[in-house]
C-alpha positions, 0 to 999 in steps of 0.5 A, spaced: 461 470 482 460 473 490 466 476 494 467 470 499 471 464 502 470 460 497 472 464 491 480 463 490 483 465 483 491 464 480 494 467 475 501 467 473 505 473 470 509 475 463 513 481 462 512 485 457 513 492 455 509 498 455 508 505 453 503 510 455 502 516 459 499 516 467 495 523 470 498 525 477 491 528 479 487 524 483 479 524 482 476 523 490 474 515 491 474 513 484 477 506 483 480 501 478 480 494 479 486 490 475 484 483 474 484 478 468 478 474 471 472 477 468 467 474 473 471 476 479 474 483 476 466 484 475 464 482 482 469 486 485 467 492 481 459 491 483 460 490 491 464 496 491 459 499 487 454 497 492 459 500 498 458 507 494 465 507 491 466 509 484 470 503 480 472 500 473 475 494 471 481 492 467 483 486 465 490 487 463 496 492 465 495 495 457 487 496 459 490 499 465 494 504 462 489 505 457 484 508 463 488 511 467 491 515 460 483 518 460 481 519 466 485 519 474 484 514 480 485 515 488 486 508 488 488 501 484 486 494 487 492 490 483 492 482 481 499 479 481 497 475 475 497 479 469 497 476 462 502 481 459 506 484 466 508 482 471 503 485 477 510 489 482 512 491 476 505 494 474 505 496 482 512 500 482 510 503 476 504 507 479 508 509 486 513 512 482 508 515 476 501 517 479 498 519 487 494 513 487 494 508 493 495 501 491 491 494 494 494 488 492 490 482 491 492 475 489 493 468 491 500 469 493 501 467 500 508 467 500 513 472 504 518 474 498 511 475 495 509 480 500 516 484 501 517 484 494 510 488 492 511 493 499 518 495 496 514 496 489 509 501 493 504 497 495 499 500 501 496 494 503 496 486 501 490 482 501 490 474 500 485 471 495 480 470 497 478 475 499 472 477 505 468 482 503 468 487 510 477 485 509 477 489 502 472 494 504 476 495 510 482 496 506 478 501 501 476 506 505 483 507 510 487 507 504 482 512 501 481 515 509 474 518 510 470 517 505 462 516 505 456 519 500 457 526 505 464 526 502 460 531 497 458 536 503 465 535 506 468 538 499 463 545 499 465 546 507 473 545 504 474 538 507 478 533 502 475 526 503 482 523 502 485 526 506 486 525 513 483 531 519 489 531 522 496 528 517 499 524 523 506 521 520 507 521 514 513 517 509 514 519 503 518 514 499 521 518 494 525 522 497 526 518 504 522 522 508 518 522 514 514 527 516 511 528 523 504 531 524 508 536 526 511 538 520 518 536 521 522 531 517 528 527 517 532 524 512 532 516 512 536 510 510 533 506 505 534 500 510 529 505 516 524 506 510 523 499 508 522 498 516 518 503 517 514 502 511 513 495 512 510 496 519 506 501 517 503 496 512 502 491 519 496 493 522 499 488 529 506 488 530 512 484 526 517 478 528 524 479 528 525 474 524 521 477 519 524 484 520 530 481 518 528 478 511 525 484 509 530 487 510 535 482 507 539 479 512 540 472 511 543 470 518 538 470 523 543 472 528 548 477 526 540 479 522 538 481 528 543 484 531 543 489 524 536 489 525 537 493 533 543 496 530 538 500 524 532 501 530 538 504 535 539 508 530 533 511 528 531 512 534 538 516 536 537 519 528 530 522 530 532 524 538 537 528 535 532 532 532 526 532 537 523 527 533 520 521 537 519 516 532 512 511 531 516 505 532 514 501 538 518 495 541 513 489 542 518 486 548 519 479 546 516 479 539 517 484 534 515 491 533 511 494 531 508 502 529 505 506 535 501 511 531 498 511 525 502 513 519 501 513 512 505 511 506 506 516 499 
């Protein structure tokens, strides 16, 4: 099976308890596809394997566990639809256990699927299917930089999976965000869950959408709470000679102003 328009799969989840140990080291470009449809896991693995990543399957979060107890990942490309766990409970485990990035690909279009898989940690979420250029795309911003030079990168002391410059930073565990500078401030959980969402938005955001993510039932007094949280972060960072990436896309949304990128 190909990688193209015309080749959508779905799967429903089950819960189901696990126990096994992860690494927090993360091996440079390496991959791990979890996907319970064979010909489809297979064929994500070839195409990236074309594209000169390094990549494993798995067909179960259990399989999953197996593997990463072995050997360590830079990046996870997760189906929703697992036979024994449900896909955002396998994605929070990992933000929470491991350094890997985590690329969402599934057939769940919906909204509340979208905005429940960010808030487990997901970097990036893709719809199913899926077009080649798009999830190499996604592969290699998660990843940053990385080519078949990434081994002279390494001997001149470059990390290949790391940015050259930093540039903003928000680092979920502990509700920070890091200029390029350096500085941090503390955030609301409200203000990372804003900014992450952004950030996984290459375009700007609606208000309306802001406001759900941010768990606001009433669109008018949601939006009013949603001015209130960007006044105040704006205010927050202000009074820290931070002037924070969040730009107002007049009539519309926002979005970010500069890149940033999620751990």
């Amino acid at each position: 099976m190909q990688i193209n328009q015309e080749d959508p799969m779905t799967s429903e989840p089950t819960i189901a308890e696990h126990e096994a140990p992860v690494t927090n080291d993360v091996e440079k470009g390496r991959i791990i596809v979890v996907e319970d449809d064979s010909d489809f896991r297979d064929s994500i693995v070839e195409t990236l394997a074309l594209y000169g990543f390094e990549a494993i399957g798995a067909k179960s979060a259990l399989d999953f566990y197996h593997k990463v107890a072995q050997k360590s990942y830079a990046l996870v490309i997760l189906d929703l639809g697992l036979p024994d766990q449900n896909g955002v409970v396998l994605a929070e485990f990992i933000r929470q256990n491991t350094n890997m990035r985590i690329i969402i690909l599934t057939a769940r279009a919906s909204l509340e699927s979208r905005v429940s898989a960010y808030k487990a940690g997901a970097d990036t979420y893709l719809l199913k299917p899926v077009n080649t250029d798009e999830l190499i795309a996604s592969v290699e911003s998660n990843l940053g930089r990385y080519s078949s030079a990434g081994e002279d990168e390494q001997a001149r002391g470059v990390n290949p999976l790391e940015p050259l410059s930093p540039g903003w930073q928000l680092v979920r565990a502990t509700s920070t965000i890091i200029a390029p500078t350096g500085d941090k401030l503390g955030l609301s959980l409200k203000e990372v869950d804003l900014i992450a969402y952004l950030a996984s938005n290459p375009n700007y955001v609606s208000r309306q959408e802001l406001t759900e993510v941010l768990g606001y039932d009433d669109v008018t007094s949601g939006s009013k709470a949603l001015d209130v949280v960007v006044h105040r972060l704006r205010q927050k960072g202000a009074e820290h000679g931070m002037k924070l990436p969040v730009r107002t896309v007049r009539g519309k949304g926002f979005s970010l102003s500069e890149p940033l990128t999620i751990k």
